[in-house]
Each structure stands twice: as C-alpha cells, then as structure tokens.
C-alpha positions, -999 to +999 in steps of 0.1 A: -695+061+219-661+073+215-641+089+179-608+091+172-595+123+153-564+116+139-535+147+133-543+169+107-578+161+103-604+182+117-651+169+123-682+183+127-708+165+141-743+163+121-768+155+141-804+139+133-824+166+144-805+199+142-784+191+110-745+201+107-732+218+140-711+246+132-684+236+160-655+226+144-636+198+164-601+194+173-576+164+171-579+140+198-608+115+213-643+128+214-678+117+226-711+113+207-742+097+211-743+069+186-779+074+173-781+111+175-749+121+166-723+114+130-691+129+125-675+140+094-638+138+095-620+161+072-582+162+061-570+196+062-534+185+054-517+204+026-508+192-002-475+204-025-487+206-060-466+210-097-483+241-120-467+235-153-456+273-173-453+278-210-437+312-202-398+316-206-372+327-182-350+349-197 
C-alpha cells in the first residue's frame, strides 16, 4: 500500500510488532505493508504567533 506525505509534514511508521520506528520519513510517496505497518503524519509547519506585553516602551 502506498502514503502520500504532503509538504511540510513529516511520519514515522508504528509497526505491530516492534512499536514506533525511530526513522523519521521525508515528504514524498512511501510504501508500507498495510497490516503490519501505520503511519503517523505530523505537521512541522511553523506557525507566527501574537505574545501580548504589559511592559512600556519608553
């Protein structure tokens, strides 16, 4: 069976028997073996983010 990892997003595979691989897959099309194999598709994107201040600027 063949996954899709879309830009900016990063798997790893867990598998049945052994748990979470610690390979960390790239962006692109990957194979896995359906019943063996799950991936878990992370976003690694960042993100811009508002801190609020109650300090003054002088």
């Amino acid at each position: 069976m063949l996954y899709n990892v879309d830009d900016g997003h990063r798997a790893v595979l867990f598998d049945c028997f052994q748990g979470v691989k610690l390979d960390v897959i790239e962006e692109g099309t990957h194979f896995m073996i359906s019943w063996l194999h799950r991936p878990i598709i992370f976003d690694i994107r960042t993100r811009p983010r508002s801190i609020l201040s109650i300090t003054e600027i002088k």
